[in-house]
C-alpha positions in Angstrom: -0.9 53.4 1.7 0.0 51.6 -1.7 0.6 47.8 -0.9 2.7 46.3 -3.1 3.0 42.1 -2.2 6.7 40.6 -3.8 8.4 37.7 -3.9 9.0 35.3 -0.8 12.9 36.3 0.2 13.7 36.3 4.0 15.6 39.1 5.2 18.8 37.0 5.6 19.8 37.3 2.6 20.7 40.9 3.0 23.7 39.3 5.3 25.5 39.7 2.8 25.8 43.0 3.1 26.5 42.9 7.1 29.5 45.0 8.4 30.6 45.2 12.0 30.5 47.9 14.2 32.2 48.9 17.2 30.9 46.3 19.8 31.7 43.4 17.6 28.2 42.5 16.6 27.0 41.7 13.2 24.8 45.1 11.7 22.2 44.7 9.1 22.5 46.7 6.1 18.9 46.2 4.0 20.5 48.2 0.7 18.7 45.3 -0.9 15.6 44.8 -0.1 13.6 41.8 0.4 10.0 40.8 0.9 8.2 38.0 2.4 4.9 36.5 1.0 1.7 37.8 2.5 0.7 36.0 5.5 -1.7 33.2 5.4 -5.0 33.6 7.0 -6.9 30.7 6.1 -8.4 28.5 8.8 -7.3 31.1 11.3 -9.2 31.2 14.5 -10.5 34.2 16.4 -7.5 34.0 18.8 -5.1 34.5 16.4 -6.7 37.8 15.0 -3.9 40.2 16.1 -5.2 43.6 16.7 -3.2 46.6 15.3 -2.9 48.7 18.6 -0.5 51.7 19.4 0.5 52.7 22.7 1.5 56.4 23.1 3.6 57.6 26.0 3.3 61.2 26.7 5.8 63.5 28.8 5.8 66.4 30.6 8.3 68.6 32.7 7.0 71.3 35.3 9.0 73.8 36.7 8.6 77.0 38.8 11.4 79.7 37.8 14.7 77.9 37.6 13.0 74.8 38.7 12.1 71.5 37.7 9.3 70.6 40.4 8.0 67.8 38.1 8.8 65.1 35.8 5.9 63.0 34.4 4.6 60.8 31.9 1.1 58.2 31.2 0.5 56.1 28.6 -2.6 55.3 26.8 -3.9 52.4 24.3 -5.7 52.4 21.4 -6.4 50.9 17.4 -4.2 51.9 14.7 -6.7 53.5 12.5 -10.2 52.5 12.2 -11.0 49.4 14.1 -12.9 46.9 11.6 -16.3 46.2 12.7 -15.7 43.1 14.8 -13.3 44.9 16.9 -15.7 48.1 17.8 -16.3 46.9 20.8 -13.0 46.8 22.1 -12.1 49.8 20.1 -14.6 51.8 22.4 -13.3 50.2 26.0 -9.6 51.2 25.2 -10.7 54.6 23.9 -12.8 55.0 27.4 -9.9 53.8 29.5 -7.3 55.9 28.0 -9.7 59.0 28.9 -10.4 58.1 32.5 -6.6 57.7 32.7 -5.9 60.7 31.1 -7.9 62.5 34.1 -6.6 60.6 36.7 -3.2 61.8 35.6 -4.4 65.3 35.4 -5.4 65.2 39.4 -2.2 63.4 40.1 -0.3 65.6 38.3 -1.6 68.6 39.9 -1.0 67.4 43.3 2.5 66.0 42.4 3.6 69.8 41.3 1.5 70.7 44.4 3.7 68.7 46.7 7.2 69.5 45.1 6.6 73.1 44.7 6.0 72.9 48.6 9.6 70.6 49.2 11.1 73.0 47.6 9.9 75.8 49.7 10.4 74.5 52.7 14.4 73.7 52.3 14.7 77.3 50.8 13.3 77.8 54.7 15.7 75.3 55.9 13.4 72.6 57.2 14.2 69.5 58.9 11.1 67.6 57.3 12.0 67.4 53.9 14.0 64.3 52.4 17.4 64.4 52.6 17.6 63.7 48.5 17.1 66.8 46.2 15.6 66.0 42.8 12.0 66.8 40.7 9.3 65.0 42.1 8.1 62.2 39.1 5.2 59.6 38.5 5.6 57.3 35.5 3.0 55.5 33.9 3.5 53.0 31.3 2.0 50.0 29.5 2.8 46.5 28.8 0.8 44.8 26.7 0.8 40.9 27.5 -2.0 39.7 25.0 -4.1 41.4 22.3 -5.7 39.1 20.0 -9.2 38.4 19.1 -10.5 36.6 22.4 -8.6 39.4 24.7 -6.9 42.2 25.6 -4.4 42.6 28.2 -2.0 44.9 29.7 0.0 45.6 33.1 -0.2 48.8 33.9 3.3 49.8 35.5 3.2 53.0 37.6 5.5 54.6 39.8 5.9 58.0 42.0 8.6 59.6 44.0 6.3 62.3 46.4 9.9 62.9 48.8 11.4 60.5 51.1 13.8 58.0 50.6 12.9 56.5 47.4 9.9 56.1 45.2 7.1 53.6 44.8 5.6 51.0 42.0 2.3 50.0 41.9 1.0 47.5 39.4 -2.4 46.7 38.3 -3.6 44.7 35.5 -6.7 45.1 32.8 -7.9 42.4 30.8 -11.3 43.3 28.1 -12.9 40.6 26.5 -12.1 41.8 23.1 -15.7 41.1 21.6 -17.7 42.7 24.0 -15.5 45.1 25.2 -16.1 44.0 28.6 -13.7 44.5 31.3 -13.2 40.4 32.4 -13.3 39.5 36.5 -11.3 36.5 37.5 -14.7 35.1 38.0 -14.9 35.4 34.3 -11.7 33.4 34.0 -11.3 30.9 36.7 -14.2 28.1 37.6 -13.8 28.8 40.9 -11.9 31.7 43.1 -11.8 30.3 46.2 -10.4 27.1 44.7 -8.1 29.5 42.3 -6.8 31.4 46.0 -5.8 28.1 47.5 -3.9 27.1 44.8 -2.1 30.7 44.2 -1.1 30.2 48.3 0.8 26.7 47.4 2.4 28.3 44.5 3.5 31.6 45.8 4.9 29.1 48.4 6.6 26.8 46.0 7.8 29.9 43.7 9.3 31.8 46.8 10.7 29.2 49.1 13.1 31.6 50.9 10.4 34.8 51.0 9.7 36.6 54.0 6.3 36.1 53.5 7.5 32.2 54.5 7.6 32.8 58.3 5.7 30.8 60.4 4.8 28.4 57.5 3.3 31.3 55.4 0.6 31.6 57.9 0.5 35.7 56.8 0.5 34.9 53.7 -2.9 33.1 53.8 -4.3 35.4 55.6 -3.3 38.1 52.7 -4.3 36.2 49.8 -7.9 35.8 51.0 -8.4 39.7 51.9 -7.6 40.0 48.2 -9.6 37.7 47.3 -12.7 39.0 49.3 -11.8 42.4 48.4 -11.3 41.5 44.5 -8.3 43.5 44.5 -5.5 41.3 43.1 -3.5 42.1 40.0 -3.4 39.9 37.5 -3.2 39.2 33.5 -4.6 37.1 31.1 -2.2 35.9 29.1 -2.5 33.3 25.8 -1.1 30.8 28.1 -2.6 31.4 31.5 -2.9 33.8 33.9 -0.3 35.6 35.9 -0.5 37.8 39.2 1.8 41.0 40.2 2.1 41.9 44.1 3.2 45.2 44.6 6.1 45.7 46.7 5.5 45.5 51.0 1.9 43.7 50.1 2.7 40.2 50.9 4.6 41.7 53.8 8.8 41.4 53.6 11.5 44.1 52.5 11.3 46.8 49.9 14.4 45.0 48.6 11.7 41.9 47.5 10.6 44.0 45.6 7.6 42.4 43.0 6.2 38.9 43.4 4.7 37.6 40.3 3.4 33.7 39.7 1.6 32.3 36.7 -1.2 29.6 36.5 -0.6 28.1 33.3 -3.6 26.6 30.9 -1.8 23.4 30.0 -0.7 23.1 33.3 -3.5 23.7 35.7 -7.0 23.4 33.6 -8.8 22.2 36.3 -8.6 25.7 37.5 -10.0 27.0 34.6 -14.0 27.9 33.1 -13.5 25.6 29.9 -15.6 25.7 26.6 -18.0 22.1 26.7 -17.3 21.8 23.4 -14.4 21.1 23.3 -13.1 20.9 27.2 -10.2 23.2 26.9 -9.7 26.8 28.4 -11.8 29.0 27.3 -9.6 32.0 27.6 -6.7 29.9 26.2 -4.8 31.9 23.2 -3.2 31.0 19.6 -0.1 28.9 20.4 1.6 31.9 18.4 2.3 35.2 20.7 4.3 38.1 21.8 4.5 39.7 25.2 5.6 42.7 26.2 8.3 42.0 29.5 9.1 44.0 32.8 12.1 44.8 32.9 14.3 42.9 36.1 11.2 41.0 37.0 11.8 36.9 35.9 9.2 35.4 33.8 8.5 31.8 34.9 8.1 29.4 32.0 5.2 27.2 31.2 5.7 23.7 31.3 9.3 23.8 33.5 10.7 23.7 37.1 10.7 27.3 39.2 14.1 27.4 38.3 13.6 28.1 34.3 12.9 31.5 34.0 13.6 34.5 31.6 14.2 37.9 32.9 16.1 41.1 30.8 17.8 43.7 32.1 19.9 46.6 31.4 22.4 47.9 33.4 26.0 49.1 33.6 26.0 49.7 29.3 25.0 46.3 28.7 21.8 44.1 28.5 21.8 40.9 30.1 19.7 38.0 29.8 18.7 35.4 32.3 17.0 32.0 30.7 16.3 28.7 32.0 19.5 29.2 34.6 22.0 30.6 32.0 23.2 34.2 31.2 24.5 35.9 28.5 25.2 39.6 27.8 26.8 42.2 25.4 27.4 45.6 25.6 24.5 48.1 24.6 24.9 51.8 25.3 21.2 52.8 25.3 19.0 54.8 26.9 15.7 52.6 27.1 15.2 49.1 26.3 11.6 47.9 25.7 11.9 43.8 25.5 8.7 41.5 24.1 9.1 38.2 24.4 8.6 36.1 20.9 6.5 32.3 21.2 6.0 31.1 17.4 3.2 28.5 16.8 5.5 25.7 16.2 7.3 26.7 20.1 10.6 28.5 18.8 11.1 31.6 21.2 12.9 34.7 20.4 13.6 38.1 22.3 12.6 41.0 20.4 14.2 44.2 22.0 13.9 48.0 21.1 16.9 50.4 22.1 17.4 53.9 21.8 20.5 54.8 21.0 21.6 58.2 22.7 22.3 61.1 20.6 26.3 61.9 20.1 28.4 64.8 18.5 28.6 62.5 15.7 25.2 61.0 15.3 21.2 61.9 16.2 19.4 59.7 18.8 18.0 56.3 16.9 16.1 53.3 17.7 16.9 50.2 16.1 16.3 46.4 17.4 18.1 44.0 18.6 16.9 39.8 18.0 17.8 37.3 20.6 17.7 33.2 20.3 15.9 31.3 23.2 16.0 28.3 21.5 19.6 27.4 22.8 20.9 26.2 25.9 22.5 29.9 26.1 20.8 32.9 24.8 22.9 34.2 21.9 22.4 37.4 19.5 21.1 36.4 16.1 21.1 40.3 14.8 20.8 44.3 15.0 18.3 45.4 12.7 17.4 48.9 11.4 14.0 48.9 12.7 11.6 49.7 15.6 8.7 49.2 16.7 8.0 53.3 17.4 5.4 54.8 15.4 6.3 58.2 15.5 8.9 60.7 15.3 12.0 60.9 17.0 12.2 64.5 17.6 8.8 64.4 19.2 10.0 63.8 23.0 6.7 64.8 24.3 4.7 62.3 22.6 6.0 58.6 21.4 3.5 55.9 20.1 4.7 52.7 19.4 3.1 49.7 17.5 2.1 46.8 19.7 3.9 43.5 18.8 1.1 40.7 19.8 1.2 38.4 16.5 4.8 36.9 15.2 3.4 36.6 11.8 2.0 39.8 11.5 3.4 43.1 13.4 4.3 46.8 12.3 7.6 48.2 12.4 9.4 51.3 11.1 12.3 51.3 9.5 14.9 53.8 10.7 16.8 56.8 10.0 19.8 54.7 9.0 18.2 52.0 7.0 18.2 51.9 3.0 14.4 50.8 2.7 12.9 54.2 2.7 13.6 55.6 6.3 10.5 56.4 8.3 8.5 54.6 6.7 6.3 52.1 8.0 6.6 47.9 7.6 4.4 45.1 7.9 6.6 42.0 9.3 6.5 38.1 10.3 9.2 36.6 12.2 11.1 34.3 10.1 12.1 30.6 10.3 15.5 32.0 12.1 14.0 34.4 14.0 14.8 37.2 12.0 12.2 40.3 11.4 11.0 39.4 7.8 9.5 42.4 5.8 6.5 42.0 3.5 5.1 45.1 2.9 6.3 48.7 2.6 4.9 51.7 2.8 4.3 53.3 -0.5 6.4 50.6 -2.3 6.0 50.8 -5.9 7.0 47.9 -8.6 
């Protein structure tokens, strides 16, 4: 790739340009466009070394005849390109993981067509045993990466499964690597102490989830739950740049399928006493760059560090419009998509932003496009600050079976590409910062010349 660095201009001043579109909200138009300086690099420390790491989400449809039996799809991780030497090691875990996944999926797969091919057979017979809902059976497996710097990497892996019945299931399970050794990390790794780290997850599962069913009888079961897990060294959990956070799968605290997931976070700054911490210099030793993005669950709140329960951010789309839940206010806007993948933005200096992909569905008048939407956290109210012609997927639009897409974990440094109805040479790749407004700020283009 020819790198051409130009002259310090943020992307804002292409707002000139802006015209409005149906929905009322402001459109870039980059028929001019402008570059930011190269990003600084000097003093950084080995938590703020971003890793450039793809994700790729591949599909599949199985039928018999007439018949779609199956509809599936698993995601795997790995570097963009060569990994540079330091990186090796992690370069080789993520390489091994994606290939055990890649087999599990093959055996679930096979057993998933196994099982719908014998639904389908037995209404065709008339039975009485099968689910009262037609429909392919599905498993989806997908990715969300919460921290990949030069300390760690870590990811939730999201999975779910419809085998028959009355609905499907999630399961959620997290992976964290030390990112020099390659090492998959145990809490034990992480926390000083786990029995000390289980009492205090009771009390804040507690204080999180004061009306939970799991609350019955003082949240005696609850207890008793946490410490199987504990012994068993089964919980999920993340490491995070600012602490840690732990998923529990629907039913497994006990309660209603309606509960769905519980998640709560033990914050660094918050809890260090928790904490294995560097003698140095007594803080965290797991503790990441002030600077950050995180990939987000979709419907599931994200508590914020150094606020009450109540101040949380959770994204959601639904009825042809994304809404947005932050620190007990809402705002929405209408988005006719047919995905949303949302990464929430922490600069170093504390500004937060909302960085979300859409895929716009494909019309009589247009092809299917992804572009990105920017959101302001830094507000009482969420508010839109723009819809830009660029996304974070890394590979072709007409390939449905197979979609990589670059992994946002830096704010000064990520990879985009700009889309089909962008002026700065479509499909082509961008190196990025986040600007001082929030906006995606480009500073290098693929094959850019003079």
């Amino acid at each position: 790739m020819n790198k051409v660095k130009m002259i310090t201009v943020a992307l804002a001043a292409a707002l000139s340009l802006a015209v409005p579109f149906d929905s009322g909200i402001v459109k870039m138009d980059l028929a001019r466009p402008a570059f930011a300086g190269s990003k600084i690099t000097a003093g950084q420390n080995i938590a703020q070394h971003s890793l450039p790491l793809l994700t790729t989400v591949r599909s599949y449809s199985d039928w018999e005849g007439p018949h779609e039996m199956l509809r599936a799809h698993w995601t795997d991780i790995h570097f963009y390109g060569k990994a540079k030497e330091a990186d090796r090691n992690i370069a080789k875990s993520l390489a091994e993981y994606s290939r055990k996944e890649q087999d599990a999926f093959g055996k679930s797969r096979k057993e998933l067509f196994a099982g719908a091919r014998e639904e389908w057979r037995q209404r065709m017979r008339g039975s009485d045993s099968v689910s009262p809902y037609y429909g392919p059976f599905w498993f989806t497996g997908d990715i969300l990466v919460r921290r990949a710097d030069g300390k760690a990497v870590s990811f939730l892996e999201d999975n779910g499964e419809y085998a028959g019945g009355f609905h499907g299931i999630s399961h959620l399970t997290g992976k964290n690597f030390d990112a020099r050794t390659g090492k998959e990390l145990q809490l034990s790794d992480v926390f000083a102490n786990r029995f000390a780290m289980a009492e205090a997850l009771k009390k804040k599962l507690k204080a999180d989830y004061p009306e939970a069913s799991f609350m019955e009888n003082g949240g005696a079961g609850l207890d008793d739950i946490i410490d199987k897990l504990v012994k068993e060294d089964s919980l999920a959990w993340t490491l995070e740049p600012e602490g840690v956070t732990f998923w529990f799968n629907p039913y497994l605290l006990g309660g209603t399928y309606a509960e769905d997931t519980f998640v709560t976070t033990f914050y660094f700054n918050e809890e260090p006493e928790l904490f294995k911490t560097n003698m140095d210099t007594g803080t965290p030793v797991w503790q990441g760059s002030k600077g950050y993005c995180m990939d987000l669950r979709s419907y599931t709140p994200l508590l914020l560090s150094g606020n009450s329960g109540s101040d949380k951010l959770c994204v959601a789309h639904e009825n042809n419009r994304i809404r947005i839940e932050y620190k007990g206010q809402e705002y929405s806007n209408e988005l006719t998509a047919v995905s949303i993948r949302p990464t929430l933005v922490v600069c170093s200096d504390g500004r937060r932003y909302l960085y979300v992909d859409y895929e716009q569905p494909a019309s009589k008048f247009s092809a299917a496009n992804y572009r990105l939407y920017v959101y302001d956290l830094n507000s009482k109210t969420p508010g839109l600050i723009g819809d830009y012609p660029m996304t974070r997927l890394a590979s072709s639009l007409k390939d449905t079976g197979k979609r990589s897409w670059y992994v946002m974990s830096d704010p000064g440094d990520f990879y985009a590409t700009s889309t089909a109805d962008s002026n700065i040479a479509p499909g082509k790749r961008l190196r990025c910062r986040v600007g001082k407004d929030g906006r995606p700020e480009v500073y290098d283009v693929e094959g850019a010349k003079g």
